[in-house]
Structure formats: structure tokens, C-alpha cells
C-alpha positions as CSV (number, residue, x, y, z in Angstrom):
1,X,-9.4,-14.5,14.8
2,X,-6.7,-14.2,17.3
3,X,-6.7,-18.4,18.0
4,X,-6.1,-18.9,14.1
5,X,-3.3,-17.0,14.5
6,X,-4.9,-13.1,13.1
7,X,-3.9,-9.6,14.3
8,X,-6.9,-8.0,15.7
9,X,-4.8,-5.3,17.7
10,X,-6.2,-4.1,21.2
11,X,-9.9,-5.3,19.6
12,X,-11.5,-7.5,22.8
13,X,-15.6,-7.7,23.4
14,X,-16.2,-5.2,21.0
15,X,-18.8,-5.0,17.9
16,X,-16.2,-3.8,15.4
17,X,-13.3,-6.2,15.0
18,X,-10.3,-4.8,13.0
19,X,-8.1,-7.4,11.0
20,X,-5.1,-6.1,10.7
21,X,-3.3,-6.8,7.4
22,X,0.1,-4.9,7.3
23,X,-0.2,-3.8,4.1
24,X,-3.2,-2.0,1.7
25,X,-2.2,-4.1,-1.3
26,X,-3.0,-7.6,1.5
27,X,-6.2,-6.0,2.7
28,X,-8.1,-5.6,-0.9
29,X,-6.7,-8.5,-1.7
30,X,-8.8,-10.4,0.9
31,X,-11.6,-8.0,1.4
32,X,-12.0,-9.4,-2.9
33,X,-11.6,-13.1,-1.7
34,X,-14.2,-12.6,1.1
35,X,-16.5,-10.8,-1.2
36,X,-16.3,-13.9,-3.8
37,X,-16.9,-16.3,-0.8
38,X,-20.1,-14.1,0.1
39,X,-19.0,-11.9,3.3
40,X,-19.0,-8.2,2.5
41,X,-16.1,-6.7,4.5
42,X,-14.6,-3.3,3.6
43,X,-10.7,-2.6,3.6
44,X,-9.8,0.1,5.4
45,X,-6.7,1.4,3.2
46,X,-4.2,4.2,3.0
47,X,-4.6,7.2,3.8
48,X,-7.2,6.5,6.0
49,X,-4.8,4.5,7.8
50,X,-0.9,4.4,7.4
51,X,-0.3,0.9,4.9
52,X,1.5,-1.2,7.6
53,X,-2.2,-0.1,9.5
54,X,-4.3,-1.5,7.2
55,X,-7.1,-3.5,7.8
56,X,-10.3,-5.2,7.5
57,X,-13.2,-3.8,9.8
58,X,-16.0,-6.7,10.4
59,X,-19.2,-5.6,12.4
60,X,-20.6,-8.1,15.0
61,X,-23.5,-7.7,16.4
62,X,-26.4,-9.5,18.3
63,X,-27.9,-10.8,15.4
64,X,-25.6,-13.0,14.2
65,X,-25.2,-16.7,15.5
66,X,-22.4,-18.7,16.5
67,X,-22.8,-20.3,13.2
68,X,-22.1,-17.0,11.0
69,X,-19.5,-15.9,13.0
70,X,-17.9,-19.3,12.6
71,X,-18.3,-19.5,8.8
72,X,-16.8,-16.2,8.5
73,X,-13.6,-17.3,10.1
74,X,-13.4,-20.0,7.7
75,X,-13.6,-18.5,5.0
76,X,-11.1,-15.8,6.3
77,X,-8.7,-18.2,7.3
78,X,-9.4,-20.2,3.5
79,X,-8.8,-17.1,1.7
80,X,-5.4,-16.3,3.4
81,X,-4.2,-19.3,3.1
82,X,-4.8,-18.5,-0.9
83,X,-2.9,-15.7,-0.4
């Protein structure tokens, strides 16, 4: 995330990566996107988190390949660009 230019915070070698939005409204707004391009990644929204805190929370684990992970940031970076 970080090289296309993402917010991941303090996130480095662990299985949950947080994208940080800034906002609630931006974080549905792309957690819908992804959803309609076939990843399933919750939003993580006020008040769970103050709004300029809000985020996307993706779980990595072993079991997925180079090639998911890949995909995932394309579509990420595709639906941002969308807006």
C-alpha cells in the first residue's frame, strides 16, 4: 500500500493491515467499491474510531499468494482513483 502512495499508519510485517481513510464517509465509500470488485473488507467507522481515524482493516495471512495480495492492491488503488 504504502509504495502506491496509502496510509497504513505504524502497520509493518503484520497480519492485519489498516488503510487509513481520513474520513468515515471515504472508508464505506471504498469498502462498497472493493466489495463490487470482489474483496470483502470491512470499514472500521466512527465511533469505533474518531472519523479522521477511519479505516479499512485487510487480514493477510499465509494462505494467500503473491498473486491475491497483488490483485487486491489493484483494485484498491482502481477504486480510489474512482473516488
Amino acid at each position: 500500500f504504502r509504495s502506491r502512495g496509502f496510509d497504513v499508519g505504524a502497520s509493518v510485517g503484520r497480519a492485519i493491515v489498516p488503510l487509513l481513510t481520513g474520513s468515515s464517509l471515504k472508508a464505506g465509500r471504498l469498502s462498497d467499491a472493493l466489495f463490487r470488485r470482489g474483496v470483502n473488507v470491512q470499514p472500521i467507522v466512527y465511533p469505533a474510531v474518531p472519523d479522521r481515524s477511519a479505516r479499512l482493516r485487510f487480514f493477510v495471512s499465509a494462505a494467500h499468494t503473491a498473486e491475491d495480495i497483488a490483485a487486491v492492491l489493484d483494485a484498491v488503488s482502481a477504486a480510489a482513483r474512482e473516488g
